[in-house]
C-alpha angles and dihedrals in degrees: 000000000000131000109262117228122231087244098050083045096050075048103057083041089054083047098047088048093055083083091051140284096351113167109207093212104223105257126200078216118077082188095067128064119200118199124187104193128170114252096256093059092046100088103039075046103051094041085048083053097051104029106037097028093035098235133177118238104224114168147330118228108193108200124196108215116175097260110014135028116230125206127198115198107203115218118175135175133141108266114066144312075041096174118040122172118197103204119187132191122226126185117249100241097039101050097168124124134166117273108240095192099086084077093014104054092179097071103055098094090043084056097043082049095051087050106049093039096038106018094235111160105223100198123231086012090150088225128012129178137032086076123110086354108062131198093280088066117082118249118254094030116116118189100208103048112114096241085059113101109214090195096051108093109240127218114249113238110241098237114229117250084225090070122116132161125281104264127206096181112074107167128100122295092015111153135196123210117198111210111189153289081187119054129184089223119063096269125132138273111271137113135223127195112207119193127197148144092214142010087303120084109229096178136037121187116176132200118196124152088096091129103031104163098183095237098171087049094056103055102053105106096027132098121267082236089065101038088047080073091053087041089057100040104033081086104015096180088065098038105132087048102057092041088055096054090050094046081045082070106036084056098052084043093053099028104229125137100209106231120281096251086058092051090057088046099050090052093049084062105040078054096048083048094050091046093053097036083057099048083062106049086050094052095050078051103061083040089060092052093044086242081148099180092039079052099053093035084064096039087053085052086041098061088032089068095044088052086044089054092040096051094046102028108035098243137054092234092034098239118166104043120084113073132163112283092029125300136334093234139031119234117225115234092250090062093049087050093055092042093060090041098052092038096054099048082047094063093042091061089056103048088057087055085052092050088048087051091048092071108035102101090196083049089046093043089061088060126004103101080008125130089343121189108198115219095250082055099050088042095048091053101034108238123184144196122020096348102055090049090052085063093054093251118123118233122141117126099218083080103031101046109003128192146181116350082004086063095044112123093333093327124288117308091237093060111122132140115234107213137176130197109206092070086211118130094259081057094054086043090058095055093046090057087043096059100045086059081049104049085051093052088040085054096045089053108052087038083059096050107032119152122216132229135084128337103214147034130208121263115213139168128351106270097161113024101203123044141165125224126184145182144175106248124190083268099050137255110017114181120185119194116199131178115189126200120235082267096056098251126130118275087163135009113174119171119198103201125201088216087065097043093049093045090057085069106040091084076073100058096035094050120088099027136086132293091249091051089069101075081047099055091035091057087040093061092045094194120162110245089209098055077068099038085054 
């Protein structure tokens, strides 16, 4: 990510007004780029973003005010500017936009979204509703309209007996298999149609949103200390990530830079975090594949690491420790010491399991070909994290937009982006392995160059109401969007998960291969349902 000049800035304006009165909004951060636009020059806009300069789309905040609705349309990518919100302004009584997804595929869950929790009508979208709201809400109810009390206890809808999925497969002998939401093993609650007219699925159609806990609706009113702890436990695997992304925000709202010696530590936990969060997901994966002993020998690295984090940090998850402004607590140099020895003989350890795999042809059958992404997918959907690099597309944000201990001095030596190119399972499996070599080395590096001082800086006053944060969790891009009111307390609170991103494309690799691959590619993309159901 470079600093953009005021030339190159007055370049990319003339650029952006080339589709109409654009006003490029005056930023502190040469790195971001804020564009009001009228409605009517948000889509040709958006599509010239994404298709001719090669952005990212990254999230949607939709904000209430009074007498107007404004949108922010979120676009990232390395060179500057490397962050540019397109913000739009709809009247209150007339909430209907065009729907960029029909060139923009990423963004049709963020507008399904918009419309079932705010009741926004995204023009053209080819099918809204039944998304996050499913049959047992009322219809005409939207959760996070302002008029909607999240405390009031609502009536369930009685659901019509009449009711059946939504079909895309309309030909004889077509047949629709219902998996979940209820599964005999631990996993989460979620449900997938799959449609066929033999033993291949040749649709998926999946339905998550069971335990939506309305998460963003909750925390308007409150203040960001108390929704810090939501921020931290809606998705406890990636705590210290999503942490991280909030206090992102409330740092560029309050404008504070936490002290060198916090941003290294930061970074050794999201580390610890990815690491753990990886030994899991593999070993979901060889238990997928009934690789037993693989299975267990995760799950012992896996617990090791919890124990690791429990014994030097306080928590297994490692809840309580990121704030704005750095930690809340320093770390001694015997428990660093210990943190970069126990996580590099854990990811030796690891490395010897995957060895063992490389060479284990029923292990290899199971992935390799199997639920493949090919690059101009994942980059036409966006997707982020392990699953995207397996398709041979960048995207961590630790490079592209880093931040904190990854912006340190030029980044960490160690900081290089594993990437495949055949986007199979075995290909996903393969970046998995590679970070965690990565996030020990990561951890090693900044223990052996950590500066002193002190760990946190004090946070005062509201200078900027609306921010975004962001971080690269185990999963991939996580951007977090907060507007504070002049007290301090929550007005708007939007999380873009990785989790979510990554979901919208797993219909791609599932369809076209058998029924028993499912389990398989479902283990192989590793993604928290209730980063989704947040």
């Amino acid at each position: 990510m470079t600093e953009l000049s005021p030339t190159a800035l007055r370049g990319f304006a003339e650029q952006c007004r080339h589709f109409g009165p654009v006003e490029l909004l005056p930023q502190s951060d040469s790195l971001m780029a804020v564009v009001n636009c009228p409605a009517a020059v948000l889509k040709p806009l958006a599509e010239f973003l994404v298709h001719s300069l090669h952005y990212r789309f990254g999230s949607l905040v939709v904000e209430e005010h009074p007498t107007q609705w404004k949108l922010i349309y979120l676009f990232y990518r390395h060179e500057g500017p490397s962050l540019v919100q397109l913000c739009i302004y709809l009247k209150a009584d007339h909430p209907q936009v065009d729907s960029i997804s029909i060139k923009i595929h990423a963004a049709d869950w963020h507008e399904r979204q918009a419309e079932d929790l705010f009741g926004l009508v995204f023009t053209g979208h080819p099918r809204l509703g039944d998304f996050v709201l499913h049959e047992e809400w009322p219809e005409g109810v939207n959760p996070m309209r302002t008029g909607f009390s999240a405390t009031r206890p609502m009536q369930e809808k009685v659901v019509d007996p009449a009711w059946r999925p939504a079909r895309i497969l309309e030909t004889p002998g077509a047949f629709l298999m219902p998996i979940g939401p209820v599964y005999a093993d631990y996993y989460e609650s979620a449900q997938f149609f799959l449609e066929t007219v033999g033993e291949d699925v040749l649709r998926l159609i999946p339905r998550f949103f069971f335990k939506y806990r309305g998460v963003e609706k909750l925390a308007q009113g409150r203040p960001w200390q108390r929704v810090l702890l939501m921020a931290e436990r809606f998705s406890g695997t990636s705590a210290i990530a999503h942490a991280t992304a909030l206090c992102g925000s409330l740092e560029h709202i309050y404008q504070v830079q936490p002290p060198p010696r916090a941003l290294s530590l930061r970074l050794i936990l999201a580390e610890m975090e990815r690491m753990r969060h990886h030994f899991a997901v593999l070993s979901d994966i060889c238990h997928a594949s009934g690789m037993s002993v693989p299975s267990a020998q995760m799950d012992i690295l896996e617990e090791q690491a919890l124990r690791l984090s429990g014994q030097c940090a306080g928590h297994r998850y490692l809840y309580g420790w990121v704030t704005p402004g750095g930690l809340n607590r320093d770390m001694s140099a015997t428990t660093l010491d210990t943190i970069a020895r126990e996580t590099r003989r854990m990811a030796e350890a690891s490395a010897s399991i995957h060895r063992s795999l490389q060479f284990t042809s029923s292990f290899l059958d199971r992935f390799e070909g199997v639920g493949a992404i090919s690059m101009a997918v994942a980059r036409e959907l966006a997707l982020v994290g392990p699953i995207a690099r397996a398709s041979g597309v960048s995207t961590d944000l630790r490079i592209m937009l880093p931040y904190g201990g990854y912006a340190q001095n030029g980044g960490p030596p160690a900081m290089v982006e594993p990437l495949e190119r055949e986007g199979d399972g075995y290909a996903r499996i393969r970046v998995l392995f590679a970070e965690i070599q990565q996030s020990a080395k990561l951890i090693d590096a900044a223990v052996a160059a950590l500066p002193t001082g002190p760990v946190r800086v004090e946070t005062a006053g509201v200078l900027r109401q609306g921010a975004f944060g962001w971080a690269e969790a185990p999963n991939g891009a996580a951007f977090h969007y907060l507007r504070l009111d002049a007290q301090g307390c929550v007005q708007r609170y939007q999380i873009a998960t990785p989790s979510f991103a990554n979901w919208h494309g797993f219909h791609i690799a599932a369809e076209n291969f058998a029924f028993q691959d499912f389990p398989i590619m479902m283990a192989s993309f590793g993604l928290s349902i209730a980063e989704s159901d947040r």
